[in-house]
C-alpha positions in Angstrom: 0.0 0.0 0.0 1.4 3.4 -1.0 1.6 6.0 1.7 1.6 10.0 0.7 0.2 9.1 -2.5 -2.5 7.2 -4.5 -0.6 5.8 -7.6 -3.5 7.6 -10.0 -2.9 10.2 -12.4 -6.3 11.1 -14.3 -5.6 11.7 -18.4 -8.5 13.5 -19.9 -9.1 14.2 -23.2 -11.1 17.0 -24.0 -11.2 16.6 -27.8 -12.2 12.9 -27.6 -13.9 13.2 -24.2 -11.5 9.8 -23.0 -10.1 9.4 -19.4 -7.8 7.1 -18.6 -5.9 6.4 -15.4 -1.9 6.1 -15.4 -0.2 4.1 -12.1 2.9 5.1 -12.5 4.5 3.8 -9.4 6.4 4.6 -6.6 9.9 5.8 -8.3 8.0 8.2 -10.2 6.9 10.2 -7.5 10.3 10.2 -5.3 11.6 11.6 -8.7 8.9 14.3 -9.0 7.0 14.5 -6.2 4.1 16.9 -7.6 3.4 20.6 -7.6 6.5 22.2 -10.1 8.2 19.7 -10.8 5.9 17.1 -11.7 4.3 19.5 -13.9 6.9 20.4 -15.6 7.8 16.5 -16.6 4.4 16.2 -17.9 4.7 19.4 -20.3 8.2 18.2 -21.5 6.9 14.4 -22.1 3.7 15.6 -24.1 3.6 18.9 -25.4 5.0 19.6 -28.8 7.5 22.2 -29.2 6.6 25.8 -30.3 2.8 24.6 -29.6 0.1 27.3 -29.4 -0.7 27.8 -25.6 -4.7 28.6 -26.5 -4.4 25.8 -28.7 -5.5 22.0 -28.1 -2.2 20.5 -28.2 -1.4 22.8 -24.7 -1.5 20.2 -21.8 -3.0 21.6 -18.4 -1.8 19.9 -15.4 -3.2 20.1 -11.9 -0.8 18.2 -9.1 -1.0 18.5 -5.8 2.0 17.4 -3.9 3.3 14.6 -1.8 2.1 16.1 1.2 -1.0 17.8 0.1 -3.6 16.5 2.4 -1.7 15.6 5.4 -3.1 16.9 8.5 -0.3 19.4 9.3 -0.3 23.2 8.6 0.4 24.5 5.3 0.2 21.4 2.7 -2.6 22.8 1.0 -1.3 23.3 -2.0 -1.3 22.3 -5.5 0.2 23.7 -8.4 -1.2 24.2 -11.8 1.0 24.4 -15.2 0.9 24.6 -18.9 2.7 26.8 -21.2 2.1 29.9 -20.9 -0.1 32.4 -23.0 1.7 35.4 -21.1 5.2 34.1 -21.6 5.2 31.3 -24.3 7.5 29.9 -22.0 6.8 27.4 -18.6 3.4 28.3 -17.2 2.7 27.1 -13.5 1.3 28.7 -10.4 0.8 27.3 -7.1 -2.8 28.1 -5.4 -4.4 27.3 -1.9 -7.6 26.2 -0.2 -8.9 23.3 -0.2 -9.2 21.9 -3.8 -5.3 20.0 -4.1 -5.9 17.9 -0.9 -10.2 16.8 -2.1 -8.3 16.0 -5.2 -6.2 13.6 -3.3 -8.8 12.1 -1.6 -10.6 11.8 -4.4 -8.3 9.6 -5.7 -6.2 11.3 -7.7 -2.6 12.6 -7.3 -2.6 14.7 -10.4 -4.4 16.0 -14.3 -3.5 16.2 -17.2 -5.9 17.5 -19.7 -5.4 17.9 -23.1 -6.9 18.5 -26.0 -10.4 21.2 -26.5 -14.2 20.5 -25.5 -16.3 20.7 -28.8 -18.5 22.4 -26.0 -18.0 23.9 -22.4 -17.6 20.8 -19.9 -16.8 20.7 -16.8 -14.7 17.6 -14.9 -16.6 15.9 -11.7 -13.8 13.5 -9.4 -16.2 11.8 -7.0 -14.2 8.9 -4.7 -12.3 7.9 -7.5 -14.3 8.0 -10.3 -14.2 10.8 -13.0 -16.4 12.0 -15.4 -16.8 15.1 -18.0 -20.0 16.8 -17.9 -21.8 19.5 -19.9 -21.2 23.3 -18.4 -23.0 25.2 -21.2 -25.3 26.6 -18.6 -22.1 27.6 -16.3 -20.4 29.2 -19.4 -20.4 33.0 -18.8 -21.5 32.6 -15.1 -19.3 34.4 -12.0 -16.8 32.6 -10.0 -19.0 32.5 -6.7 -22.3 32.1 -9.1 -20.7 28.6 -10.9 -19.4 27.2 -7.6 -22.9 28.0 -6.3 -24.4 25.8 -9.9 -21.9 23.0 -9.4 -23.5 22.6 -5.5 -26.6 22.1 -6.5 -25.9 19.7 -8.5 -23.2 17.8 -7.3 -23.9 18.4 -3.6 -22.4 20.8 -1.0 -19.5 18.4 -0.2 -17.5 19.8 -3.2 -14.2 21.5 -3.3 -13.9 23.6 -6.8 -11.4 25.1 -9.5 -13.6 27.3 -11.6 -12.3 30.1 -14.6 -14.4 33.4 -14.6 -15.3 34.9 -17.4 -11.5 36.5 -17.9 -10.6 32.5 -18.5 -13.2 32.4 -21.0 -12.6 35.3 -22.8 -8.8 34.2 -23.1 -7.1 37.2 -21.2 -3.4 36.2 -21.0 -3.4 36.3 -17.3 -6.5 34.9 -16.3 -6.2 32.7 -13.3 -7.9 29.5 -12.1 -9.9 29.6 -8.5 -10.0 27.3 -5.9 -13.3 27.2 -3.5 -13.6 30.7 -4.5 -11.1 32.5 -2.3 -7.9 30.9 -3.8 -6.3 31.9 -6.4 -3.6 30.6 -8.8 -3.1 33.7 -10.5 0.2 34.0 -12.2 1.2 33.0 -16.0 -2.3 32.9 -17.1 -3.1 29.3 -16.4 -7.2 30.3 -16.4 -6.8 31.2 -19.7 -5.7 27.9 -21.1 -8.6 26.2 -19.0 -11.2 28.6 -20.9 -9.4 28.1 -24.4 -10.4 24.1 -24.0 -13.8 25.1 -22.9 -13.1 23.7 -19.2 -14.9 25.9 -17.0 -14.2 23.8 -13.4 -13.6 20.9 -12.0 -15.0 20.1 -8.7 -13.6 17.2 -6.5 -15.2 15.1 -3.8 -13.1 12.8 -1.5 -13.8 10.3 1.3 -11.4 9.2 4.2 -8.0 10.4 5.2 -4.7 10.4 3.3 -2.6 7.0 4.6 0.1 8.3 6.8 3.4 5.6 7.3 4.0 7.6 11.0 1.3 9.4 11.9 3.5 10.6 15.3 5.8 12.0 13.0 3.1 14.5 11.2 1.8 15.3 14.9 4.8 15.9 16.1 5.1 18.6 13.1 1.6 19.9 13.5 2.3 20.4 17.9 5.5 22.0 16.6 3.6 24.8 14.5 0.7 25.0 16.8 3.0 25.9 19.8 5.2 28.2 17.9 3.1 30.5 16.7 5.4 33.6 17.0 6.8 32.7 13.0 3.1 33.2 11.6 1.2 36.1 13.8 1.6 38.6 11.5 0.1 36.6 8.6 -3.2 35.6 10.9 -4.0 39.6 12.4 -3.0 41.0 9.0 -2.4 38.8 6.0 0.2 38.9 3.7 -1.3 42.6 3.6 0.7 43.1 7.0 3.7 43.6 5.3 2.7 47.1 3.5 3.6 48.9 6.1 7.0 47.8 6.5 7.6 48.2 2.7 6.3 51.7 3.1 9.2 52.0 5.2 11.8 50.8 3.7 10.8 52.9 1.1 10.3 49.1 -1.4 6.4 49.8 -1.7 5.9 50.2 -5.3 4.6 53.4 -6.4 3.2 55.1 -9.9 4.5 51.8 -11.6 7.9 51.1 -9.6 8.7 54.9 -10.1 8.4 55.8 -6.9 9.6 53.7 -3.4 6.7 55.1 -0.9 3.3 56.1 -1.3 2.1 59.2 0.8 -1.1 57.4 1.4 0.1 54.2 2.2 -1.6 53.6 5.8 -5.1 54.6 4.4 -4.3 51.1 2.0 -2.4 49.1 4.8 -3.3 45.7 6.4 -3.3 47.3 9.6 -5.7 49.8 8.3 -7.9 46.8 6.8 -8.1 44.7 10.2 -9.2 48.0 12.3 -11.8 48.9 9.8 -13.1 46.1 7.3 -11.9 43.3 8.6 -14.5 40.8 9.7 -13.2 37.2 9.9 -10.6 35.1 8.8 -10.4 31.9 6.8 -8.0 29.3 5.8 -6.8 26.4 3.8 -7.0 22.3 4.4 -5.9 21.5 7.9 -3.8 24.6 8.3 -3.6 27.1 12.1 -3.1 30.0 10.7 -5.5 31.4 9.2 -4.0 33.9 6.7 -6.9 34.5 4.6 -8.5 38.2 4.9 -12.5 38.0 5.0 -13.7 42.1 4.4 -17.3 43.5 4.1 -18.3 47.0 3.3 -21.5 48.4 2.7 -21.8 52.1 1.9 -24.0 54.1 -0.7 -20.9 54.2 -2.4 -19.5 50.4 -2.5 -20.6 47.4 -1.1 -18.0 44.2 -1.1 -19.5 40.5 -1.1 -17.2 39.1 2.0 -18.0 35.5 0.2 -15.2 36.8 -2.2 -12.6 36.9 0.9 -10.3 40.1 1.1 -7.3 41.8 -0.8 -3.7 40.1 0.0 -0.7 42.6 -0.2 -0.3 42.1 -4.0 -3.7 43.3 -5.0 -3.4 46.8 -2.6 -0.3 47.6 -4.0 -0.4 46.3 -7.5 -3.9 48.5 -7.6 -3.4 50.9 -5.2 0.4 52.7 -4.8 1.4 51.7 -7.9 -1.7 53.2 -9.6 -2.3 55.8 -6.9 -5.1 54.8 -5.4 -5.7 55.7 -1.3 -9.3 54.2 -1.0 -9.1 51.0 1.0 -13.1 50.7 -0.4 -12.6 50.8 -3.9 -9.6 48.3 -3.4 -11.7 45.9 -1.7 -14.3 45.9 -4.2 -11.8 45.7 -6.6 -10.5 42.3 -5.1 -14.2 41.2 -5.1 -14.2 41.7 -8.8 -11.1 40.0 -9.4 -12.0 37.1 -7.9 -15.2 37.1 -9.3 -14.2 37.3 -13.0 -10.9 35.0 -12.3 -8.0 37.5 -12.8 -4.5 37.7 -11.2 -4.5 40.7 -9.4 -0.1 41.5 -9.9 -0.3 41.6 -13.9 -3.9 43.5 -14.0 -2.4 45.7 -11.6 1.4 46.6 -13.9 -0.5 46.3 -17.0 -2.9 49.2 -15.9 0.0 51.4 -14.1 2.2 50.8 -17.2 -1.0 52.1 -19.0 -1.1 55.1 -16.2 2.5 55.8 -17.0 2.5 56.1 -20.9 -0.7 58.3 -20.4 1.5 60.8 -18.4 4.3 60.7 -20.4 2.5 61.2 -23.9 2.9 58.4 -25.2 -0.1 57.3 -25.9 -3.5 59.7 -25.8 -7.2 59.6 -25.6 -6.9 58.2 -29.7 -5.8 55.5 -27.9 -7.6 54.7 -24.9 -10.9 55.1 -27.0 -11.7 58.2 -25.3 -10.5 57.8 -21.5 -8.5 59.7 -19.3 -5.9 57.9 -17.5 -5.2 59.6 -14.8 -3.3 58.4 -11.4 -5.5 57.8 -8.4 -8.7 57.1 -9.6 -10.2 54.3 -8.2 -13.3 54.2 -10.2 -11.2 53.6 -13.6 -9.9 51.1 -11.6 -13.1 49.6 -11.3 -14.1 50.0 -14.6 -10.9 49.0 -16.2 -11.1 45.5 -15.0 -14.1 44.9 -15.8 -13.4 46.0 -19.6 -10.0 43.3 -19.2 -12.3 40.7 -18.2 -14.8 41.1 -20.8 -12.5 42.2 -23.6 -14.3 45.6 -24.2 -12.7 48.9 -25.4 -9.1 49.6 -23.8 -9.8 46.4 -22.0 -9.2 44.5 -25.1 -5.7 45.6 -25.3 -5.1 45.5 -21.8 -6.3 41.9 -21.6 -2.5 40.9 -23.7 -0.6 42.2 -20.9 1.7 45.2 -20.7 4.3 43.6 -22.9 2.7 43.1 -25.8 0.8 46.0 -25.8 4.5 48.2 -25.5 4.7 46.3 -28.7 1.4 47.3 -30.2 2.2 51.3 -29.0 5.5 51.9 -29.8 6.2 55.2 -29.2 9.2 54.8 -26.5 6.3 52.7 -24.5 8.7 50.0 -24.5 11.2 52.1 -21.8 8.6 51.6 -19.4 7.4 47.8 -19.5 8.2 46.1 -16.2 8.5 42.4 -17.2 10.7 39.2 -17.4 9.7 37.3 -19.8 6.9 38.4 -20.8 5.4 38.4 -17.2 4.9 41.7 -15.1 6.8 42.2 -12.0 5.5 41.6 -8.3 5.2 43.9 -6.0 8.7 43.7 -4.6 11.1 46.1 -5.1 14.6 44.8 -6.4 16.6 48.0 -5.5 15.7 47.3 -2.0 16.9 43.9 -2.0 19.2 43.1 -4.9 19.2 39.4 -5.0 15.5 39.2 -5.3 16.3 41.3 -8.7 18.2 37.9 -9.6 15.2 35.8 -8.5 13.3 37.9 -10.8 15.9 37.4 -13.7 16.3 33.4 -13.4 13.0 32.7 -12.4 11.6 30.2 -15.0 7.8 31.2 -15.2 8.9 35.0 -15.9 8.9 37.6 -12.5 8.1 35.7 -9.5 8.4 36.6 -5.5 7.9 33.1 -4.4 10.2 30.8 -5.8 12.8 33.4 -4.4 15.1 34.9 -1.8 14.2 38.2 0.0 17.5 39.7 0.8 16.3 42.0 3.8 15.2 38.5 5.3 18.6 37.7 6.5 20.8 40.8 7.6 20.6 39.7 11.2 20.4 36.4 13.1 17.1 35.0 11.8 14.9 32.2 11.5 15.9 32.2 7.5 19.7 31.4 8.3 18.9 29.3 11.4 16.9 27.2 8.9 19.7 27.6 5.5 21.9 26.5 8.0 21.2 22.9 7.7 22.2 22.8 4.4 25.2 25.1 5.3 26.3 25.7 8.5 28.7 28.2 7.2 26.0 31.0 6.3 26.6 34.7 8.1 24.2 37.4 7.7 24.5 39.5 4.4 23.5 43.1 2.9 20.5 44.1 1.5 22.6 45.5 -1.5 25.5 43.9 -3.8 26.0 40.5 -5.0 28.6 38.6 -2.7 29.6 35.0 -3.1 28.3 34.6 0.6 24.5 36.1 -0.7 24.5 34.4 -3.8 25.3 30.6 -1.7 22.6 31.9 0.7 20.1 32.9 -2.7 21.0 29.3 -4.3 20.1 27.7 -1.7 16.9 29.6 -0.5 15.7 29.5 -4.1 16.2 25.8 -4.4 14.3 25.5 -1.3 11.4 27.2 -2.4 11.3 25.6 -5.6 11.4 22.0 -3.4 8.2 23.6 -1.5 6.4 24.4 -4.8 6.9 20.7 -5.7 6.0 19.2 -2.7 2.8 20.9 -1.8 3.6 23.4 0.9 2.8 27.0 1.9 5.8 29.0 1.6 4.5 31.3 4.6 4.8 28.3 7.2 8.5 28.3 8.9 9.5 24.6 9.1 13.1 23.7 7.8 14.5 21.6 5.3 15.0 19.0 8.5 11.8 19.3 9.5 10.4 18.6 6.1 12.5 15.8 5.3 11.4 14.4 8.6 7.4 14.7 7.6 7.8 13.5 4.2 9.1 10.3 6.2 6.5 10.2 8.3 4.3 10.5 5.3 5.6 7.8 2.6 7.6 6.1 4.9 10.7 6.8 2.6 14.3 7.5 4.6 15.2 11.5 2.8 17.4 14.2 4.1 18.0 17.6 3.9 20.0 16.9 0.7 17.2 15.1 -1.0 14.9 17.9 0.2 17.7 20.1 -2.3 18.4 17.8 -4.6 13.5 18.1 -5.1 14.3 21.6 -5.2 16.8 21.6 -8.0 15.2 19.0 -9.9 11.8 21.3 -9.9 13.7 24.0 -11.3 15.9 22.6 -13.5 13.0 20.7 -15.5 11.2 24.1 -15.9 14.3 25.4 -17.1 14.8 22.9 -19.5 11.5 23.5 -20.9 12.3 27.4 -21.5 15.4 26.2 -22.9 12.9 23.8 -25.2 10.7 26.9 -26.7 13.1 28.8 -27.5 14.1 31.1 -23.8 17.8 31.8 -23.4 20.3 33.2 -20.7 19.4 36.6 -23.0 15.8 36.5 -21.8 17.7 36.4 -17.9 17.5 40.1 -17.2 15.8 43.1 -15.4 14.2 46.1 -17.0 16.6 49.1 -17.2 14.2 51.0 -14.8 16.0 49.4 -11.9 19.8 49.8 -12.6 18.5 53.7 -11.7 17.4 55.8 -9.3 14.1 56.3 -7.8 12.0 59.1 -9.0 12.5 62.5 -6.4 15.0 60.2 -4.1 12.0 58.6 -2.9 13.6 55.4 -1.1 15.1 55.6 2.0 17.2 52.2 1.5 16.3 51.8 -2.1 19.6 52.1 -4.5 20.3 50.9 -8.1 21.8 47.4 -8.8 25.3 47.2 -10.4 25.2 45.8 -13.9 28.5 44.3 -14.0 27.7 42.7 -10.4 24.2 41.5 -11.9 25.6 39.9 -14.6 28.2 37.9 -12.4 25.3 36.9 -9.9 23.3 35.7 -13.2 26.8 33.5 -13.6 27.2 32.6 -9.8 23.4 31.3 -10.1 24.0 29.1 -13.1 27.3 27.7 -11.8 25.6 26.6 -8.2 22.8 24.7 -10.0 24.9 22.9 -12.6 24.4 24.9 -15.5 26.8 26.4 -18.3 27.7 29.6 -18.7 24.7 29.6 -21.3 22.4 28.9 -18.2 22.1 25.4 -20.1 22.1 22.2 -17.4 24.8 20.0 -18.1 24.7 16.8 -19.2 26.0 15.4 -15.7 23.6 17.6 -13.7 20.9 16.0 -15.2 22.2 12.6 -14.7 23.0 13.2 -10.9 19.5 14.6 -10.9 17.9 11.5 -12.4 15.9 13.4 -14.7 18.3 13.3 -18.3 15.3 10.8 -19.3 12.7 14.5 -19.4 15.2 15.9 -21.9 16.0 14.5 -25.7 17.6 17.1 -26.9 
């Protein structure tokens, strides 16, 4: 009897309607484990190179990971990946809630759908049994509104993953919801469910996943439960809690990155939001914490479904500072919307600012924006611009390509002010703060990601980050937030590596458990004997197999780099840590980075890397 996983992977075959169930055994999953990096074999193994993401020969992969479903805090995760319609490169964002571990106990340890629907369908997992069903009457519907559809037919047992109508209607970074509130926004993964006419699948499990130990999950889940002092600040605020201290730092971004503080930042900060609009909390599969923000307002002016959740840090910066706007109202019904039309709130966010930016500057005028004034601070273009991205109307329509190929589409010098690696817009982290998260930026295989990468300011003292790096290399010492040294790049490799390990395993990144302490639960999951160095050795494997497939479509170690904007200053010496990162140093980082994961100087893996690896089998060429 497997323990940790179920030895079922679900094919489906939209085109032909067929599903079929692949046991492919227990090696399989010690290679990959899930989330990234089983992904990322599945989209080498079966998609054709140079294939169309919107088109049917795209494969869409849902995998939870070896852990998802565990009763321990912050294994509720599942990733999903295909290639990407924002990047044409690897595709894959990691999501929440409840939906990766129902899948699980559902019987299933990952999807892979291929293929196009002749008509919408959606996919129904019921205690091991699948079946495709017709969704033509869910087709155009809300988030909240088809989730609502699916319970009444299916039962109120259900967890979901639904597209709104930006999936649908194709926008390039559409995302795909889980139960709602959960959202895998990045690379535009909802829009490759909505271009094979999937509009959800919904997932009902029985029973408990098969521990090997069960003391040894308990004794993780007393650990977190008693040491609560590492997640406080993400159950009273959020990930919003952290505005403030980006404010300053002077990192919060502003007027599209042009700016490092907002003068109106407290009237948009997580603080603000728990003493005003706040009223619950919510969380994902088994997890303590309770992250989740849960905001109601109801004004003449606004009124904000709390069934939607609340805005996470992203969404009121992305939407607020860096487009202006100070009313903590507007940006809660703007998260409502977002959720509700199944958008990722980081690209809608740049794309709009960069819009904002060019306005300013000339480049483009109301000939352009059929008529509308963009204009800094308004939250009620806000409003209106997402729901045009969404629907494709107007401006919307171009918006709805993202920022980079619209630069293309303008011209004009609009070009100087894109903000995006490979083809995907920047978080809202600012990499003249902390330098090495500029690298993170510049390697990251899915295009600009904050995530799968190293926060520099995280380790300038003593802290919980080293204390837990240390196992891998007791030599660590705290670093500077600025500069490229050998020490910060070991320290980046390895804290990199380790959150591309948690992306493939199934875990929160938010939760503060080590590499030891993670090796020592997967054991008490499977029943397997791993150590810290396997835990790395997951990590570089996830990473490396996305890499390879960049390396596939045609990315190179040319498409590894940062917009100009931040090898300069801050508009009106507006950060008060903030300075520009050194090219020269940037550049040998970028070589540092390659060298520590067992690439070339090309940033191509070796042949040997990918044999100590055990993964030269994902890549023929």
């Amino acid at each position: 009897m497997p323990f940790g996983f179920n030895n079922r992977v679900l094919h489906v075959d939209l085109t032909t309607g067929s599903l079929t169930v692949e046991e492919p055994g227990e090696e399989f999953f010690r290679t990959y484990l899930g989330g990234r990096a089983l992904i990322a074999h599945y989209l080498l193994k079966l998609v054709p190179k140079g294939a169309d993401p919107l088109g049917p020969d795209n494969v869409l992969v849902f995998a939870p990971g070896i852990v998802t479903a565990a009763p321990f805090s912050g294994q509720g995760r599942n990733g999903v990946g295909a290639k990407s319609p924002l990047t044409g490169g690897f595709g894959n964002s990691e999501v929440g809630g409840f939906f990766g571990a129902e899948c699980k106990r559902a019987g299933f340890d990952a999807l892979v759908i291929r293929g196009r629907a002749p008509r919408p369908v959606y996919l129904s997992l019921n205690e091991g049994r699948a079946e495709l069903r017709d969704a033509s009457h869910l087709w155009g519907k809300e988030v909240l509104e088809t989730e609502e559809a699916l319970r009444a037919e299916l039962g109120k047992g259900i967890r979901t993953a639904i597209i709104g109508p930006a999936g649908e209607n194709l926008v390039r970074f559409a995302a795909v919801v889980n139960d709602v509130t959960h959202f895998a926004g990045r690379t535009g993964m909802g829009a490759v469910m909505g271009a094979k006419n999937l509009k959800a699948i919904a997932a009902r499990g029985k029973g408990a996943l098969p521990l090997h130990d069960p003391k040894k999950v308990k004794a993780l889940a007393t650990w977190q439960t008693s040491n609560p002092q590492y997640t406080q600040i993400y159950h009273e605020h959020g990930t919003a809690g952290v505005l403030r201290g980006q404010q300053l730092a002077g990192g919060l971004p502003t007027y599209n990155f042009q700016e490092g503080q907002f003068a109106d930042s407290e009237k948009i900060s997580g603080h603000t939001m728990t003493e005003t609009i706040l009223v619950d909390r919510d969380t994902c599969f088994a997890c303590a914490v309770r992250c989740k923000r849960v905001v109601e307002v109801d004004t003449p002016e606004i009124k904000v479904d709390r069934r939607y959740g609340g805005p996470e840090y992203e969404t009121l910066a992305a939407l607020g500072s860096n487009c202006g706007v100070n009313d903590l109202h507007v940006l809660a019904k703007a998260s409502e919307r977002m959720a509700a039309l199944g958008m990722d709130t980081i690209s809608t966010g740049m794309t709009i600012s960069f819009a904002l930016e060019c306005y300013e500057k000339g480049i483009i005028t109301k000939e352009d924006t059929g008529g509308l004034e963009l204009r800094w601070g308004d939250g009620r273009l806000i409003l209106r611009l997402i729901e045009d991205i969404a629907h494709r109307r107007g401006l919307g329509n171009d918006l709805a390509e993202g920022s980079q190929r619209l630069a293309q589409k303008w011209g004009r010098g609009a070009e100087e002010l894109v903000l995006t690696v490979k083809g995907q817009e920047i978080p809202m982290h600012e990499p003249r703060v902390k330098h090495a998260l500029g690298v993170g930026y510049a390697v990251s295989p899915t295009g600009a990601d904050h995530m799968h990468n190293f926060h520099d300011t995280a380790a300038l003292t003593e802290s919980p980050v080293l204390q837990r790096m240390r196992e891998f290399d007791p030599s660590l010492q705290p670093i500077q937030a600025h500069g490229f040294s050998d020490e910060k790049m070991r320290l980046f490799y390895l804290f990199s590596t380790f959150r591309h390990f948690l992306d493939s395993v199934g875990m929160c990144h938010f939760l503060p458990y080590s590499p030891q302490q993670m090796a020592d639960v997967i054991n008490g999951v499977t029943g397997w004997e791993v150590t810290v160095q396997d835990v790395l050795a997951w990590g570089e494997r996830g990473a490396t197999l996305a890499r390879l497939f960049n390396l596939r479509e045609g990315f190179t170690a040319a498409d590894d780099k940062l917009p100009r904007r931040f090898f300069g200053p801050f508009r009106g010496d507006s950060s008060p840590t903030g300075k520009p990162l050194d090219e020269e140093g940037f550049r040998h980082a970028i070589q540092s980075y390659y060298a520590a994961m067992g690439w070339n100087a090309d940033g191509v893996p070796t042949p040997e890397r990918l044999h100590q690896l055990g993964i030269a089998q994902d890549y023929a060429e």
